[in-house]
N, C-alpha and C positions, 0 to 999 in steps of 0.2 A: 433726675430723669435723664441729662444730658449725659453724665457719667454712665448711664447704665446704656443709654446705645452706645455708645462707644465703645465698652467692653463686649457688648451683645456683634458689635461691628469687625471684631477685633479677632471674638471668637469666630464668627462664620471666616473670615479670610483663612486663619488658621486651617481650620477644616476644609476651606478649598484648597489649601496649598495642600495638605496630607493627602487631599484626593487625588489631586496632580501628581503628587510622589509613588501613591500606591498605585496609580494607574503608570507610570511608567516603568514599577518594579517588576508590576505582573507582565509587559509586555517584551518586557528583555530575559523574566523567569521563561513566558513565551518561544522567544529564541534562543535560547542556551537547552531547551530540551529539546526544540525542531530541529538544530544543526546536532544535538547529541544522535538522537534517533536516525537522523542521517547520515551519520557516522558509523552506526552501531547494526544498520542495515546493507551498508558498503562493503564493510569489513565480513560481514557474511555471507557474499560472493553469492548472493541469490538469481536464480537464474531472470530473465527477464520476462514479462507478459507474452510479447511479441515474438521470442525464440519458444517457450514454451508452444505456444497455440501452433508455432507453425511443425513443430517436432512431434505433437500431436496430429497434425491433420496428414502430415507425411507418415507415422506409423500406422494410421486407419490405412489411407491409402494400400499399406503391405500388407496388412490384415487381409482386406480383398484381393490383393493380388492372390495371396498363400491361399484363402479357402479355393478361388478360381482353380489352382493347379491344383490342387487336391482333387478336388472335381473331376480335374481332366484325367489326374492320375489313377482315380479310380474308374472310372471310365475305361482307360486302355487296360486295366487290370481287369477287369469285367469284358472285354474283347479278347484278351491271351488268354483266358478260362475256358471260351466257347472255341476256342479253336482246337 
């Protein structure tokens, strides 16, 4: 009986050590993919959130500007007509 916990003792450490090892492979497989995709997003020279939104709210801005003159252009187009 004594012989068999000890093996039964012998195996569970085992298996904790194997847990310990798998948990440390998965957390460095972890970061060797988070710095790879970090790298692999860098080198793709993507433009940024922050530039994006604002090159955005700057082009609506022209948008409006452009329809306004248009407006006014047609406007004085329709005043050189009745003259």
């Amino acid at each position: 009986m004594n012989q068999s916990n000890r093996i039964f003792d012998g195996l569970g450490r085992v298996m904790n050590e194997a847990a310990g090892v798998a948990d440390g492979v998965r957390r460095e497989v972890e970061t060797v993919v988070k710095s790879q995709a970090t790298r692999i997003v860098n080198d793709m020279d993507l433009v940024k959130r922050e530039d994006f939104d604002a090159l955005r709210e700057l082009v609506q801005v022209q948008g409006e500007e452009i329809e306004a003159l248009r407006a006014q252009l047609a406007a004085l187009a329709g005043d050189k007509s009745k003259s």
